[in-house]
RODO-2510 file (C-alpha; in nm, 4 decimals, decimal comma):
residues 180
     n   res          X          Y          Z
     1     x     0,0000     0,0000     0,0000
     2     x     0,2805     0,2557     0,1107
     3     x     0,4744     0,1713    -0,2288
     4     x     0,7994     0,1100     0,0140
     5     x     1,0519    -0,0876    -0,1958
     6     x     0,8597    -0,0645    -0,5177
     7     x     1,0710     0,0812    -0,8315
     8     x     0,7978     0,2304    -1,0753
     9     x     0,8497     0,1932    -1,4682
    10     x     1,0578     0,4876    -1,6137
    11     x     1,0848     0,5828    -1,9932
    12     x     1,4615     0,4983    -1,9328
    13     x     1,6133     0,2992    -1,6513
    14     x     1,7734     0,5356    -1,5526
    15     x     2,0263     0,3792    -1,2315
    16     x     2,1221     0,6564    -0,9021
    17     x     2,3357     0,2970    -0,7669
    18     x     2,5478     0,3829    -1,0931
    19     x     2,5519     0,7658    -1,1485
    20     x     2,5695     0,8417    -0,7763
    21     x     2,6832     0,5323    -0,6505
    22     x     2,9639     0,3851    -0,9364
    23     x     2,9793     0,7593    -1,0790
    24     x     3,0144     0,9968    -0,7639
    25     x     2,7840     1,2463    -0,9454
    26     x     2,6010     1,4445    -0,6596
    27     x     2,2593     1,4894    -0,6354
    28     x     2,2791     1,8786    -0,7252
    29     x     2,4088     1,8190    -1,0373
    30     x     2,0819     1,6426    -1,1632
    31     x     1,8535     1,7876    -0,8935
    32     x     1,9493     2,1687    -0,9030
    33     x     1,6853     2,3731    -0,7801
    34     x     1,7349     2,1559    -0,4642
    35     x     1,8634     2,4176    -0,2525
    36     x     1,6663     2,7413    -0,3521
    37     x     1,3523     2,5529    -0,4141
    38     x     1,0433     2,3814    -0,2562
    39     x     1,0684     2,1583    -0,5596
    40     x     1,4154     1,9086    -0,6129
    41     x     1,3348     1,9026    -0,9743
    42     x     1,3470     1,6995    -1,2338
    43     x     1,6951     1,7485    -1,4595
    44     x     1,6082     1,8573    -1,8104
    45     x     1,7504     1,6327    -2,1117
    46     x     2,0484     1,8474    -2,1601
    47     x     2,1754     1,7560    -1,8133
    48     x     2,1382     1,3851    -1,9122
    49     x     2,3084     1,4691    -2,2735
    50     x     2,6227     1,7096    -2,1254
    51     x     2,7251     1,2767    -2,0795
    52     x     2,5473     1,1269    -2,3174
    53     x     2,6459     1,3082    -2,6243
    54     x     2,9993     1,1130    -2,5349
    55     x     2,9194     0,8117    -2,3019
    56     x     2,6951     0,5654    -2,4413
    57     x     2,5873     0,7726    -2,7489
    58     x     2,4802     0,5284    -2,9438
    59     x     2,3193     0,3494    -2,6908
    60     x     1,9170     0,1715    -2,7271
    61     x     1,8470     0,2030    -2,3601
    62     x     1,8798     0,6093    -2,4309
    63     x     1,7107     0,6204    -2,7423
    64     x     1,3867     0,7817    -2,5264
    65     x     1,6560     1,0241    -2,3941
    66     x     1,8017     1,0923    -2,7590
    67     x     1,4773     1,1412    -2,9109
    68     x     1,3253     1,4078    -2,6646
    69     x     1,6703     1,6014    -2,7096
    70     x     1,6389     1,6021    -3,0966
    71     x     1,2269     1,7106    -3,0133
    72     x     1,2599     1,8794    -2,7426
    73     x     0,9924     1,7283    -2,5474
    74     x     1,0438     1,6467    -2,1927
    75     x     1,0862     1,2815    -2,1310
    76     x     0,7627     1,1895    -1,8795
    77     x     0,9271     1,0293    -1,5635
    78     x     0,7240     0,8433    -1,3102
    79     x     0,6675     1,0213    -0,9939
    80     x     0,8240     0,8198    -0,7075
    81     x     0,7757     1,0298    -0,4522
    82     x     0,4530     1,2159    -0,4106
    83     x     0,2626     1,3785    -0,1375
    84     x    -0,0603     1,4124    -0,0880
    85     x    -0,2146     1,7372    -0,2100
    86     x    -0,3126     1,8908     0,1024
    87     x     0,0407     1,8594     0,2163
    88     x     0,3416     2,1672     0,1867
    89     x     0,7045     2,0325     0,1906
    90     x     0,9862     2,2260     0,0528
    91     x     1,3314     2,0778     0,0327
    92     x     1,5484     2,3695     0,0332
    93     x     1,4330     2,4379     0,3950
    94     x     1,4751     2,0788     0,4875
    95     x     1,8426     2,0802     0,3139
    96     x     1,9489     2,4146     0,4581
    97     x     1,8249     2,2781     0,8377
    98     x     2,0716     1,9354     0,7748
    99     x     1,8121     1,6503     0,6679
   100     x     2,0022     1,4649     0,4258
   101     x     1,8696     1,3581     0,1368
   102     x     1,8663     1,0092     0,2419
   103     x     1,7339     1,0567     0,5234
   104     x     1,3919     1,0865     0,3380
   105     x     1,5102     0,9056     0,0133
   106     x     1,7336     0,6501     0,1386
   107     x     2,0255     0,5269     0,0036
   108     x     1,9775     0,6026    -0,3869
   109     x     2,3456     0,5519    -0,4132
   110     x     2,2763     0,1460    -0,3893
   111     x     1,9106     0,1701    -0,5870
   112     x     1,9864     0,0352    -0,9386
   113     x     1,6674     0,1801    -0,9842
   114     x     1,4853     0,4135    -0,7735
   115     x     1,1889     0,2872    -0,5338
   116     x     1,0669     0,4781    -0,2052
   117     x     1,2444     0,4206     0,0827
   118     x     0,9792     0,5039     0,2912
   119     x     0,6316     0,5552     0,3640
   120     x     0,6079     0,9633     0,3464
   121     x     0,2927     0,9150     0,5752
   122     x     0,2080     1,2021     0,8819
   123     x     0,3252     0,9712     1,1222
   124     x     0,7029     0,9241     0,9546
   125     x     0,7349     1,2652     0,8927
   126     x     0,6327     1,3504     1,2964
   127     x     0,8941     1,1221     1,3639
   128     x     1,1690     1,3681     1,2885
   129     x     0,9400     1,7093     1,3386
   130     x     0,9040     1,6017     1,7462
   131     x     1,2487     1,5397     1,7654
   132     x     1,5369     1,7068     1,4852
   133     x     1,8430     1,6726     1,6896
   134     x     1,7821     1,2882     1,6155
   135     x     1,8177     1,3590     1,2619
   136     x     1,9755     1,6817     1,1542
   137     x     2,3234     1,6582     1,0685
   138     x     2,5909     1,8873     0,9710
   139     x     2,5009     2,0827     0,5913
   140     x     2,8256     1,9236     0,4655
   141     x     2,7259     1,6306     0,4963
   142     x     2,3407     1,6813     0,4119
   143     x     2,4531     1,5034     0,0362
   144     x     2,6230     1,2724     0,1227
   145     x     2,4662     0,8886     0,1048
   146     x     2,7257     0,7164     0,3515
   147     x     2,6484     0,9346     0,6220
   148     x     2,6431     0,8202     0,9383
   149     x     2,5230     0,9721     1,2746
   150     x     2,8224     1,0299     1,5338
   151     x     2,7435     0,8237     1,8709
   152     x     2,6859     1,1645     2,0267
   153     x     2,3884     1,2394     1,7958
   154     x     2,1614     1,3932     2,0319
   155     x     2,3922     1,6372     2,1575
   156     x     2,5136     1,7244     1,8326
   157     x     2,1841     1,7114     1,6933
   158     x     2,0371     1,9323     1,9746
   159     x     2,3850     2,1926     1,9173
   160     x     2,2447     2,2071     1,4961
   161     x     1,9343     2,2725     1,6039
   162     x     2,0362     2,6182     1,7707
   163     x     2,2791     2,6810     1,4909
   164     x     2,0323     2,5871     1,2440
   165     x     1,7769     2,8267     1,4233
   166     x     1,5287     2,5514     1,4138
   167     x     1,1477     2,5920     1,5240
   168     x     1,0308     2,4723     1,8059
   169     x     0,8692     2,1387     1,8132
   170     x     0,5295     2,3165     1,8898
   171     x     0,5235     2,4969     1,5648
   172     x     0,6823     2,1783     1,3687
   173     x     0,3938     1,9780     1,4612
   174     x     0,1142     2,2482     1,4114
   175     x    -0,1104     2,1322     1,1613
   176     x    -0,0487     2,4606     0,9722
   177     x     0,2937     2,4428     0,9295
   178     x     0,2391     2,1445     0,6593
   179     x    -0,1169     2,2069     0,6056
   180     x    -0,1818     2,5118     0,4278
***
């Protein structure tokens, strides 16, 4: 029901475990609106060709890829992850306050092709909004798949939380505040 674990049909299969994972391409280079912008986004074809015009030109798995850059229509990706309507996220706050991106996404670095890694539902985001300093980490690291939390996490979690100038766990778990 939750769609946990299950990789959705793309127009290409298009792999993170080998362009973040083999590759070491970060996820800002795809997804670059990350930071600035409630929405990750979805890289346009030239992003996928600045590669591809070299690597694996000739390719059949990228003939959907080819094609839309010769047309220039967008190629129409599967949504993976999708809230419900009713519900405001923005990722460049969650970035700039240290969630990683696999904190929410898990690791795409080993997903040969990408699935949920978890539910998305109220209950696993109020996980994290009743208590950050279990989750927020340092913004250096907030790309970074291999992350993992020091044993001191709460008291380095509850030191980013100052630093971060994060809300208090009143307003993060007012309806309003994703409920608008």
């Amino acid at each position: 029901m939750t769609g946990v674990g299950v990789a959705r049909r793309q127009p290409v299969p298009f792999s993170h475990k080998h362009h973040v994972g083999d590759d070491g391409i970060d996820c800002r280079y795809c997804h670059t609106s990350v930071e600035e912008s409630a929405f990750a986004g979805i890289p346009p074809t030239k992003t996928c060709m600045n590669c591809h015009t070299q690597i694996w030109a000739d390719s059949p798995m990228l003939e959907p890829v080819r094609e839309s850059w010769r047309t220039g229509r967008s190629l129409e990706w599967v949504r993976v992850h999708k809230l419900a309507d009713f519900v405001y996220f923005n990722h460049s706050i969650h970035v700039n306050k240290g969630v990683g991106c696999s904190t929410c996404h898990g690791r795409v670095d080993q997903m040969p092709l990408i699935a949920k890694a978890n539910s998305l539902y109220m209950e696993w985001c109020l996980e994290c909004h009743r208590a950050p300093e279990r989750f927020v980490r340092p913004r250096e690291y907030v790309f970074s798949m291999e992350y993992q939390p020091p044993e001191d996490q709460l008291s380095l979690g509850r030191k980013l939380v100052k630093e971060y100038r994060i809300q208090s766990t009143a307003y993060l778990t007012s309806c309003s505040t994703c409920h608008r």
